[in-house]
C-alpha positions as CSV (number, residue, x, y, z in Angstrom):
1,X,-66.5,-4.6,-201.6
2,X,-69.4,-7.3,-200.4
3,X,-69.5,-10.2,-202.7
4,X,-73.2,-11.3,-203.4
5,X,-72.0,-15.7,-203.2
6,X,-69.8,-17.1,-200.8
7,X,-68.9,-19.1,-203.9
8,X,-67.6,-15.9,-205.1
9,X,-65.0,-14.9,-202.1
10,X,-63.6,-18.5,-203.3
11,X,-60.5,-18.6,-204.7
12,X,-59.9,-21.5,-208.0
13,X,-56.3,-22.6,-208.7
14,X,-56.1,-24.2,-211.8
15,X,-53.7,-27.2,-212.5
16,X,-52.9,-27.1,-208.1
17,X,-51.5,-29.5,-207.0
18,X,-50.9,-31.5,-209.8
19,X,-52.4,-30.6,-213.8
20,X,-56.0,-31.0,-213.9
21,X,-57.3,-30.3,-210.9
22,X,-59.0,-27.0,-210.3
23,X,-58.0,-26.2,-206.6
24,X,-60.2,-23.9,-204.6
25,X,-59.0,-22.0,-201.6
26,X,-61.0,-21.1,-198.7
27,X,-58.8,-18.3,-197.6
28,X,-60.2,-15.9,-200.1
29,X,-63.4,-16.5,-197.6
30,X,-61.0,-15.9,-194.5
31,X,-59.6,-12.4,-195.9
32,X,-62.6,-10.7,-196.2
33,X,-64.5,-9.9,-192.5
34,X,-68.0,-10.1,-195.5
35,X,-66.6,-13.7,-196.5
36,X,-66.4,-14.8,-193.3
37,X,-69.9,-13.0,-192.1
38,X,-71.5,-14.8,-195.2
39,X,-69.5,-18.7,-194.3
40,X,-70.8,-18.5,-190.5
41,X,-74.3,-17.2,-191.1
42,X,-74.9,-19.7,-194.0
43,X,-73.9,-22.3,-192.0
44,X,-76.2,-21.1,-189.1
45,X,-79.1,-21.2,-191.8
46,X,-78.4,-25.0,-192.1
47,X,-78.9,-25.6,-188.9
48,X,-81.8,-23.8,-187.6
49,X,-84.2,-26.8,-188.1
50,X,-82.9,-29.6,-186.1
51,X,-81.7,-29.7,-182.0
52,X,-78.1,-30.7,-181.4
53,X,-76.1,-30.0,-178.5
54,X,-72.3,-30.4,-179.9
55,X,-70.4,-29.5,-182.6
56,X,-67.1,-31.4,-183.8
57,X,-64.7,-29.6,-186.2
58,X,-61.8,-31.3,-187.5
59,X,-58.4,-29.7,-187.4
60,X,-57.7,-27.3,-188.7
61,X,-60.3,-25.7,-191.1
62,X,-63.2,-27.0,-189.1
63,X,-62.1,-24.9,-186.0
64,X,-62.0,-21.8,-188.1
65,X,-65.7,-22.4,-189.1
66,X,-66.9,-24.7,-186.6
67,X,-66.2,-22.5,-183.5
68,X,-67.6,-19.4,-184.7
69,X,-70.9,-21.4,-185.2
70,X,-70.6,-22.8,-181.5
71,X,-70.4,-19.8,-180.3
72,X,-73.2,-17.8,-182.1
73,X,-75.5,-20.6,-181.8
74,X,-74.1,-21.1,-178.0
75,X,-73.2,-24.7,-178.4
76,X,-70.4,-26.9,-177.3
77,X,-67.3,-27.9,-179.3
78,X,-65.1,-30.6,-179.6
79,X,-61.8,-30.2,-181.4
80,X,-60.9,-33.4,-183.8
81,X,-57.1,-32.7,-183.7
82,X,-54.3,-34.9,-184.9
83,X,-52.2,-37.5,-182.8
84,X,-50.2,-35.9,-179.6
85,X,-51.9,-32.8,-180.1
86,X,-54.6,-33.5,-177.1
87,X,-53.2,-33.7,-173.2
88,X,-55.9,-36.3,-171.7
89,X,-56.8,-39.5,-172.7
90,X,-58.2,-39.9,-175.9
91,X,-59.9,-42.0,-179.2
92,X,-58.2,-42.5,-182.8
93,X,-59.7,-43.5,-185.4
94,X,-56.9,-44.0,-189.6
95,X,-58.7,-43.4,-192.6
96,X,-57.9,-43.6,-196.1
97,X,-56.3,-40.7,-197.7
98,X,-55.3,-40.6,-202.0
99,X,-52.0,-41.3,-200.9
100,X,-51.6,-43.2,-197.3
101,X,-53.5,-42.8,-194.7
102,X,-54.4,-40.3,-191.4
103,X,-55.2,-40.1,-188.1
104,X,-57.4,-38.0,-185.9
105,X,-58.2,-38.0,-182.1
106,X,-60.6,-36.4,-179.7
107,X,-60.8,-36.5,-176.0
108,X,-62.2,-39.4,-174.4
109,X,-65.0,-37.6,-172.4
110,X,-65.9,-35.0,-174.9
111,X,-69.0,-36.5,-176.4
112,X,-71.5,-37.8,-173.8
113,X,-74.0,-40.7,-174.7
114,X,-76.8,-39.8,-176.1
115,X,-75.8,-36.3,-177.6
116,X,-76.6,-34.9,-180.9
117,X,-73.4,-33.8,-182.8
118,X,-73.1,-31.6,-186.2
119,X,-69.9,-32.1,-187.9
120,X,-68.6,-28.7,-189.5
121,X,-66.0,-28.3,-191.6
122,X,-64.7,-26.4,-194.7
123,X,-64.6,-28.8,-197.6
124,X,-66.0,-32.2,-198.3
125,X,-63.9,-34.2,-200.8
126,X,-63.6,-38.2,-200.6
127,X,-65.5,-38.0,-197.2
128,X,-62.7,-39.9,-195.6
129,X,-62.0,-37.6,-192.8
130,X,-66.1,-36.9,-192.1
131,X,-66.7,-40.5,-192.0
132,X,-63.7,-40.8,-189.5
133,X,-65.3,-38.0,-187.1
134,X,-68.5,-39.8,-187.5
135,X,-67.2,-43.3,-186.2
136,X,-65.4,-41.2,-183.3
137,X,-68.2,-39.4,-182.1
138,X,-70.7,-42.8,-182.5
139,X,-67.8,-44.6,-180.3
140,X,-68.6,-42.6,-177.3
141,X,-72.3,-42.8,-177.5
142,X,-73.4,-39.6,-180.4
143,X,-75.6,-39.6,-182.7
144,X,-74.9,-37.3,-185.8
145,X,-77.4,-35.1,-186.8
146,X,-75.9,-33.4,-189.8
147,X,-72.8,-32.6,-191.3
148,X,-72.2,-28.9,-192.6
149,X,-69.1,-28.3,-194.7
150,X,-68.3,-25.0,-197.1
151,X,-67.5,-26.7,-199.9
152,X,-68.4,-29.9,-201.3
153,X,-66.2,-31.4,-204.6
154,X,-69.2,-33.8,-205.6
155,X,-66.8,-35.2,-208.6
156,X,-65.3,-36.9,-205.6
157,X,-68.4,-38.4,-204.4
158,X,-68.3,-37.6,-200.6
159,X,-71.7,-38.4,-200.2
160,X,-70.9,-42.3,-200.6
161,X,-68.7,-42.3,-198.0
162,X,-71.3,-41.0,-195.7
163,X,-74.3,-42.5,-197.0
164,X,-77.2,-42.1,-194.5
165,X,-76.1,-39.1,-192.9
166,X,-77.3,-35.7,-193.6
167,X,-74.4,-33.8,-195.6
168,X,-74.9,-30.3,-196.4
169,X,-72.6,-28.2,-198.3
170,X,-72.5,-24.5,-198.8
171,X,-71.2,-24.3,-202.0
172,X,-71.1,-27.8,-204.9
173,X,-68.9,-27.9,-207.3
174,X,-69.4,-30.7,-209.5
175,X,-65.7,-31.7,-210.5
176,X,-63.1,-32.6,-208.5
Protein backbone atom coordinates (compact mmCIF):
# COMPACT_ATOMS: atom_id res chain seq x y z
CA UNK A 1 0.00 0.00 0.00
CA UNK A 2 1.53 3.63 -1.04
CA UNK A 3 2.13 5.76 1.95
CA UNK A 4 1.15 9.48 1.23
CA UNK A 5 4.79 10.93 3.60
CA UNK A 6 8.00 9.53 3.31
CA UNK A 7 7.92 10.41 7.03
CA UNK A 8 5.34 7.75 7.13
CA UNK A 9 7.49 4.64 5.57
CA UNK A 10 9.77 5.72 8.74
CA UNK A 11 10.08 3.37 11.26
CA UNK A 12 10.41 5.08 15.37
CA UNK A 13 12.01 2.87 18.01
CA UNK A 14 11.28 4.14 21.17
CA UNK A 15 13.85 3.96 24.12
CA UNK A 16 16.77 2.50 21.06
CA UNK A 17 19.65 2.54 21.91
CA UNK A 18 19.58 3.67 25.24
CA UNK A 19 15.89 5.06 27.29
CA UNK A 20 14.83 8.26 25.89
CA UNK A 21 15.68 8.39 22.62
CA UNK A 22 13.16 7.78 19.99
CA UNK A 23 15.23 6.00 17.16
CA UNK A 24 14.02 6.12 13.61
CA UNK A 25 15.00 3.59 11.04
CA UNK A 26 15.39 4.31 7.46
CA UNK A 27 14.84 0.74 6.35
CA UNK A 28 11.12 0.95 6.69
CA UNK A 29 11.93 3.47 3.48
CA UNK A 30 14.29 0.68 1.92
CA UNK A 31 11.44 -2.18 2.19
CA UNK A 32 8.94 -0.67 0.27
CA UNK A 33 9.99 -0.19 -3.83
CA UNK A 34 7.03 3.24 -3.04
CA UNK A 35 9.43 4.32 0.00
CA UNK A 36 12.29 4.22 -1.94
CA UNK A 37 10.46 5.85 -5.28
CA UNK A 38 9.31 8.72 -2.78
CA UNK A 39 13.27 9.16 -0.90
CA UNK A 40 14.98 9.45 -4.51
CA UNK A 41 12.42 11.63 -6.21
CA UNK A 42 12.21 14.06 -3.10
CA UNK A 43 15.62 14.38 -3.04
CA UNK A 44 15.66 15.08 -6.90
CA UNK A 45 13.11 17.88 -6.07
CA UNK A 46 15.86 19.56 -3.84
CA UNK A 47 18.02 19.70 -6.27
CA UNK A 48 16.49 20.94 -9.39
CA UNK A 49 17.52 24.57 -8.80
CA UNK A 50 21.08 24.79 -8.51
CA UNK A 51 24.10 23.15 -11.16
CA UNK A 52 26.50 20.77 -9.50
CA UNK A 53 28.52 18.20 -11.14
CA UNK A 54 29.33 15.61 -8.20
CA UNK A 55 27.69 13.96 -5.60
CA UNK A 56 29.48 12.55 -2.29
CA UNK A 57 27.66 9.99 -0.17
CA UNK A 58 29.08 8.84 2.88
CA UNK A 59 29.26 5.08 3.66
CA UNK A 60 27.03 3.47 3.96
CA UNK A 61 23.45 5.05 3.92
CA UNK A 62 24.56 7.84 1.63
CA UNK A 63 25.36 5.17 -1.18
CA UNK A 64 21.96 3.75 -0.92
CA UNK A 65 20.44 7.26 -1.47
CA UNK A 66 23.20 9.11 -3.01
CA UNK A 67 23.80 6.78 -6.03
CA UNK A 68 20.29 6.44 -7.14
CA UNK A 69 20.26 10.30 -7.36
CA UNK A 70 23.53 10.19 -9.46
CA UNK A 71 22.29 8.21 -11.65
CA UNK A 72 18.69 9.65 -12.40
CA UNK A 73 20.10 12.99 -12.46
CA UNK A 74 23.26 11.60 -14.54
CA UNK A 75 25.81 12.92 -12.25
CA UNK A 76 29.08 11.68 -10.92
CA UNK A 77 29.67 9.99 -7.42
CA UNK A 78 32.17 9.83 -5.03
CA UNK A 79 32.03 7.18 -2.27
CA UNK A 80 33.18 8.64 1.41
CA UNK A 81 34.07 5.14 2.70
CA UNK A 82 35.90 4.23 5.90
CA UNK A 83 39.78 3.73 6.35
CA UNK A 84 41.30 0.60 4.11
CA UNK A 85 38.25 0.36 2.38
CA UNK A 86 39.63 2.53 -0.94
CA UNK A 87 42.57 0.84 -3.21
CA UNK A 88 44.42 4.21 -4.48
CA UNK A 89 45.71 6.90 -2.62
CA UNK A 90 43.53 8.81 -0.64
CA UNK A 91 42.43 11.84 2.02
CA UNK A 92 41.17 11.40 5.81
CA UNK A 93 39.68 13.54 7.56
CA UNK A 94 38.52 12.21 12.30
CA UNK A 95 35.65 13.90 13.54
CA UNK A 96 33.89 13.90 16.71
CA UNK A 97 31.49 11.26 17.40
CA UNK A 98 29.17 11.05 21.17
CA UNK A 99 31.49 8.54 22.14
CA UNK A 100 35.18 8.77 20.36
CA UNK A 101 35.80 9.63 17.28
CA UNK A 102 35.72 8.48 13.28
CA UNK A 103 37.29 8.49 10.26
CA UNK A 104 36.36 8.65 6.59
CA UNK A 105 38.39 8.73 3.33
CA UNK A 106 37.90 9.37 -0.37
CA UNK A 107 40.13 9.04 -3.28
CA UNK A 108 42.67 11.53 -3.83
CA UNK A 109 41.62 12.45 -7.45
CA UNK A 110 37.95 12.13 -7.10
CA UNK A 111 36.95 15.73 -6.67
CA UNK A 112 38.51 18.07 -9.27
CA UNK A 113 39.14 21.90 -8.45
CA UNK A 114 36.55 23.91 -9.06
CA UNK A 115 33.63 21.35 -8.94
CA UNK A 116 30.24 21.80 -7.38
CA UNK A 117 29.51 18.86 -4.97
CA UNK A 118 26.03 18.00 -3.14
CA UNK A 119 26.50 15.94 -0.14
CA UNK A 120 23.60 13.19 0.25
CA UNK A 121 22.97 11.21 2.89
CA UNK A 122 20.18 9.54 5.02
CA UNK A 123 20.09 11.30 8.38
CA UNK A 124 21.61 14.48 9.78
CA UNK A 125 22.25 14.32 13.50
CA UNK A 126 25.31 16.27 15.22
CA UNK A 127 26.47 17.10 11.69
CA UNK A 128 29.91 15.64 12.54
CA UNK A 129 30.25 13.33 9.72
CA UNK A 130 28.67 16.16 6.97
CA UNK A 131 31.05 18.61 8.19
CA UNK A 132 33.86 16.00 7.77
CA UNK A 133 32.79 15.37 3.95
CA UNK A 134 32.64 18.96 3.57
CA UNK A 135 36.33 19.65 4.70
CA UNK A 136 37.37 16.56 2.36
CA UNK A 137 35.76 17.65 -0.65
CA UNK A 138 36.97 21.64 0.04
CA UNK A 139 40.70 19.94 0.39
CA UNK A 140 40.77 18.97 -3.17
CA UNK A 141 39.48 22.16 -4.59
CA UNK A 142 35.05 21.69 -4.28
CA UNK A 143 32.91 23.91 -3.49
CA UNK A 144 29.57 22.47 -1.73
CA UNK A 145 26.54 23.56 -3.06
CA UNK A 146 24.05 21.76 -0.86
CA UNK A 147 23.73 19.07 1.40
CA UNK A 148 20.50 16.75 1.09
CA UNK A 149 19.89 14.25 3.86
CA UNK A 150 16.42 12.08 4.58
CA UNK A 151 16.20 12.90 7.87
CA UNK A 152 17.25 15.65 9.98
CA UNK A 153 17.14 15.25 14.19
CA UNK A 154 17.10 19.16 14.67
CA UNK A 155 17.05 18.48 18.68
CA UNK A 156 20.66 17.70 17.81
CA UNK A 157 21.41 20.86 16.09
CA UNK A 158 23.16 19.75 12.80
CA UNK A 159 22.70 22.87 11.34
CA UNK A 160 25.54 24.51 13.72
CA UNK A 161 27.90 22.25 12.71
CA UNK A 162 27.46 23.25 9.19
CA UNK A 163 26.64 26.79 9.51
CA UNK A 164 26.87 28.50 6.07
CA UNK A 165 26.08 25.69 3.98
CA UNK A 166 22.86 24.80 2.49
CA UNK A 167 21.32 21.76 4.57
CA UNK A 168 18.19 20.37 3.41
CA UNK A 169 16.35 17.62 5.00
CA UNK A 170 13.53 15.56 3.75
CA UNK A 171 11.93 14.87 6.79
CA UNK A 172 12.63 17.21 10.60
CA UNK A 173 12.02 15.86 13.50
CA UNK A 174 12.46 18.22 16.21
CA UNK A 175 13.95 15.95 19.10
CA UNK A 176 16.68 13.98 19.16
Amino acid sequence: MKLEKLEDYVITIPDFPVPGIMFRDVTGILNDADGIEMAIDKICEQLEDIDFDVIMGPESRGFIFGMPVAYKMHKSFVPVRKPGKLPREVISREYALEYGTAKIEIHKDSIRPGQKVVIIDDLAATGGTLKAVIELAEELGGEVVRIVTVMELAGLEPQKAVEGYDLRSIIRYEGK
